[in-house]
C-alpha positions in Angstrom: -4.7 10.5 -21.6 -6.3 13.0 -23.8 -6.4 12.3 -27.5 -5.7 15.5 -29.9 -9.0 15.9 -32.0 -8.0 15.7 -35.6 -10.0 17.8 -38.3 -9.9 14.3 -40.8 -11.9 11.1 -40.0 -9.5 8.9 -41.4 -6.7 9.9 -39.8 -8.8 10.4 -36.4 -9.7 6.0 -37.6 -5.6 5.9 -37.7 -4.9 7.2 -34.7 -7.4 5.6 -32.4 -6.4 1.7 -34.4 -2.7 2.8 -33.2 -3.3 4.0 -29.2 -5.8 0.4 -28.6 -3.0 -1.2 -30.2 -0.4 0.5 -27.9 -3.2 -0.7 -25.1 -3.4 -4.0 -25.9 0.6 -4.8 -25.9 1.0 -2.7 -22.7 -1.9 -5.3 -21.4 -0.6 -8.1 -22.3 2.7 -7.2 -20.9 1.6 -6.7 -17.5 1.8 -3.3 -17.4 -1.3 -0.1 -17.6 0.6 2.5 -20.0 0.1 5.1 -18.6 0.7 3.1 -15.2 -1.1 5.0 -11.8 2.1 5.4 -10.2 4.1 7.4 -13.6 4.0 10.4 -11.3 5.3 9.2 -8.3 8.8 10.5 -7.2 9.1 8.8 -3.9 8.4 4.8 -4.0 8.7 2.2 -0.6 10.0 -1.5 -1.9 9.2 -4.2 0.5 10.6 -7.3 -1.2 10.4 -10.9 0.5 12.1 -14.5 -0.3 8.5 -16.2 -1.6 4.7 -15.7 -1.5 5.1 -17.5 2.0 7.9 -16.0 3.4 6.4 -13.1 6.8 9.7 -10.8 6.5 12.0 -9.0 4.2 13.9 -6.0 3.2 12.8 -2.4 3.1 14.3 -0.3 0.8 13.4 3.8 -0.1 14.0 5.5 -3.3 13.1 8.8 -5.3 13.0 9.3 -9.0 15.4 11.7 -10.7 14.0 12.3 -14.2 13.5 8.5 -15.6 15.3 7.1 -12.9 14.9 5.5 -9.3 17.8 6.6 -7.1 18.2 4.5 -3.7 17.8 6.9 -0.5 19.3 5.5 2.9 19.6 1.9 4.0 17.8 -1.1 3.5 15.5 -2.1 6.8 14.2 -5.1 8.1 10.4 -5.6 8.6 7.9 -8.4 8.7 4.7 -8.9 7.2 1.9 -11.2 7.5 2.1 -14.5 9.0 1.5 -16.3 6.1 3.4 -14.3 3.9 1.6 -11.9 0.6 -1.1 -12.4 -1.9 -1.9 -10.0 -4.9 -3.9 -7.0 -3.6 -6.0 -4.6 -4.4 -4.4 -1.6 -5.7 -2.7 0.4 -8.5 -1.1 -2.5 -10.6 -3.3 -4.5 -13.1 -4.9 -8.1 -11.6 -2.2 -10.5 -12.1 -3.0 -14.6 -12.4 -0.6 -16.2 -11.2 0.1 -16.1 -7.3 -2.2 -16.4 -4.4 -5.2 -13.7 -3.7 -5.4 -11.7 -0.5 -8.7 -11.9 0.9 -9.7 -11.1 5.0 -8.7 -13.2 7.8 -5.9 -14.9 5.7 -3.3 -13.3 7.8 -1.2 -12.1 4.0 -0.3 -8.7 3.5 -1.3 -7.7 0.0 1.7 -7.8 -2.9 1.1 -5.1 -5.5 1.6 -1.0 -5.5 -0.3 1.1 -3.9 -1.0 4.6 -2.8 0.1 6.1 0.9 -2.7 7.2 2.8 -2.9 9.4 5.9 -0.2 8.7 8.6 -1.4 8.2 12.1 -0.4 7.5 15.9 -1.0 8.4 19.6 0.1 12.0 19.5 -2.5 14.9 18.4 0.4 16.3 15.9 3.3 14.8 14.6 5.8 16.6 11.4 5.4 14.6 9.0 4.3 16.2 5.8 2.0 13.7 5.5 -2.0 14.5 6.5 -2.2 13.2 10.1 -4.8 12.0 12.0 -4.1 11.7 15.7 -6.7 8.7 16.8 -8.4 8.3 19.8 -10.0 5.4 22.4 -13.0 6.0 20.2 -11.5 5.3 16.6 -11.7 1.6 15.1 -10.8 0.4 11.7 -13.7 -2.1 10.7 -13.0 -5.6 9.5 -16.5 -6.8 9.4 -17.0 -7.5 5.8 -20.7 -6.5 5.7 -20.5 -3.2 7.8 -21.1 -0.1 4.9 -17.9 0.8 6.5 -15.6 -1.4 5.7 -12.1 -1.1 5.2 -12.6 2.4 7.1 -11.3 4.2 9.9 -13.9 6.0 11.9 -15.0 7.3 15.2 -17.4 6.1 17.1 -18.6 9.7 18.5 -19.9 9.8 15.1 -21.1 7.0 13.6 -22.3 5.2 16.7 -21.0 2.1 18.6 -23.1 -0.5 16.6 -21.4 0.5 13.5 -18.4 -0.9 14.4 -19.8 -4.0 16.2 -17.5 -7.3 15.3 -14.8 -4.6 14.3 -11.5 -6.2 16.3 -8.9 -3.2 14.9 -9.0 -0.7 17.7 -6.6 2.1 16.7 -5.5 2.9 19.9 -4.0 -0.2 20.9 -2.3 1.4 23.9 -5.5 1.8 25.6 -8.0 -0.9 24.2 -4.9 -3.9 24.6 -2.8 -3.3 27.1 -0.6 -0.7 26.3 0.3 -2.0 22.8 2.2 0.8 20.7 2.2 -0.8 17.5 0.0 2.0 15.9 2.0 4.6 18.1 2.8 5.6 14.6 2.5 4.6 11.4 0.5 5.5 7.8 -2.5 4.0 5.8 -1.3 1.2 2.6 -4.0 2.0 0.8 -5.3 -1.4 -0.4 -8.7 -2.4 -1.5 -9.4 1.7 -1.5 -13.0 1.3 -2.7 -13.4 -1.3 0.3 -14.6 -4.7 -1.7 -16.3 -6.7 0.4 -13.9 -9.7 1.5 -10.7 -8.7 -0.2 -9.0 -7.6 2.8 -8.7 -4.8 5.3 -7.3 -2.3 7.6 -4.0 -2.5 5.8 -1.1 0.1 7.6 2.6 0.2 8.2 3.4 0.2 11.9 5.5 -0.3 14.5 6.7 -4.1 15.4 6.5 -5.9 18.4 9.7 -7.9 17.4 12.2 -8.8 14.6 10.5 -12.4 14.6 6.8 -11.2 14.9 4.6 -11.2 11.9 1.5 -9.5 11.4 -1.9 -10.2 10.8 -1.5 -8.5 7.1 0.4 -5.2 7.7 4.4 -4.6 7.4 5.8 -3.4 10.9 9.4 -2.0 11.4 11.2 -0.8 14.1 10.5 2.6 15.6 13.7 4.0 13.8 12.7 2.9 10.6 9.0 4.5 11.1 9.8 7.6 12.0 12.7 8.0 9.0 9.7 7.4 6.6 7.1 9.9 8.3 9.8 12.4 8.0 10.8 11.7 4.3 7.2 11.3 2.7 6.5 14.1 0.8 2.7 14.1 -0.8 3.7 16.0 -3.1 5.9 13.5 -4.7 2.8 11.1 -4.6 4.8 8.1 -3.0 3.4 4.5 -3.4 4.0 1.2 -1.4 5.4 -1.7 -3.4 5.6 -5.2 -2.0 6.6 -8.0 -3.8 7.9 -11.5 -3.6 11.6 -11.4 -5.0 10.9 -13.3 -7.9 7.7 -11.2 -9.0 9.7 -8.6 -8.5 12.4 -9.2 -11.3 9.7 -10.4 -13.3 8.0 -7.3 -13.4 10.8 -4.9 -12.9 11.2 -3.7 -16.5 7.3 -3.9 -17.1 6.5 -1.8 -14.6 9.6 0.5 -13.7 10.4 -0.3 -10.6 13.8 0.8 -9.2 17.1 -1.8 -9.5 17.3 -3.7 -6.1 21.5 -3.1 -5.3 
């Protein structure tokens, strides 16, 4: 936030005193002011029953003026096997709660941007930037690759770039006809790809109501293809998922939408 340049020193001294105190209460509280996600219009709440817990409810809303307005119904989904830990994302590092880091099978709790929207098809409608993947695209997982946390093609950065990597994005053709990625759009967690704190983070398609993930929250092919259509960039939407109880404690903090 730009500060107005004042034409006294003094009250230039004044003003600056009053804005770190301002930042030092919104700190403490748990909450950036101004937070990341202030201009976001459209916002995805996954909430679950505890940090352990591998499903829960999917709820969409958008914000009219100061205020969160549900859209549609909630949704079932499931997440990672062994439930959430904080993430890497837009909200400010919390304390309390476990840590996601990769290979712990948690999908990361936080908010967080939505990245590009992908899937088997060259083109799909969503207003969302696309990418339509191919047998030679991977998402790397190896921790010490310089591209981690990245998709990429293998036509262009070579095959022993993504050696190790075990996220082939066209599951369909690498493992057996899988269609989870058929369609589905990037969580963008751990953005700046820190090395061990989790990877290859998307919302997909499940293979079940009762099968988790290995960190990702999958839906049913309804649900995916509601979202796709309702994303709007424009509206900068972010991903929020959060253990019920985080949730209400951070509700007010960081102006999240009431859960109905």
């Amino acid at each position: 936030m730009l500060l107005r340049r004042f034409r006294t020193y003094s009250l230039g001294l004044v003003t600056l005193a009053v804005a770190a105190t301002l930042c030092l209460a919104a700190t403490a509280s748990g909450f950036e002011a101004p937070a990341a996600w202030s201009v976001s219009r459209q916002m995805i709440v996954v909430t679950t029953d505890g940090w352990d817990a591998n499903h829960g409810s999917l709820r969409t809303f958008e914000r009219d003026g100061t205020t969160w307005k549900p859209v549609g119904a909630p949704a079932d989904v499931t997440i990672g096997k062994h439930g959430s830990a904080w993430g890497v994302g837009l909200h400010p590092v919390q304390q309390d709660g476990p840590t996601k880091v990769e290979g712990d099978a948690r999908s990361p709790a936080g908010i967080f941007r939505i990245g590009q929207a992908f899937g088997y098809a060259e083109t799909n409608a969503t207003a969302l930037p696309y990418r339509g993947l191919t047998a030679s695209d991977y998402c790397v997982d190896v921790t010490d690759s310089p591209y981690y946390n990245q998709v990429v093609d293998t036509r262009q950065v070579g095959e022993k770039a993504v050696a190790g990597a075990t996220e082939p994005m066209r599951r369909d053709l690498h493992l057996n006809g899988d269609h989870a990625y058929r369609i589905g759009f990037v969580i963008e967690h751990n953005p700046e790809g820190r090395r061990g704190a989790g990877s290859c983070i998307f919302a997909h398609l499940w293979r079940s109501p009762t099968s988790p993930t290995a960190g990702c929250t999958a839906m049913t092919d309804e649900t995916m293809e509601k979202l796709l259509a309702w994303l709007d960039p424009k509206k900068k939407p972010v991903f929020v998922l959060l253990p019920k109880a985080e949730y209400m404690r951070l509700r007010d903090a960081w102006n999240l939408p009431a859960l109905l």
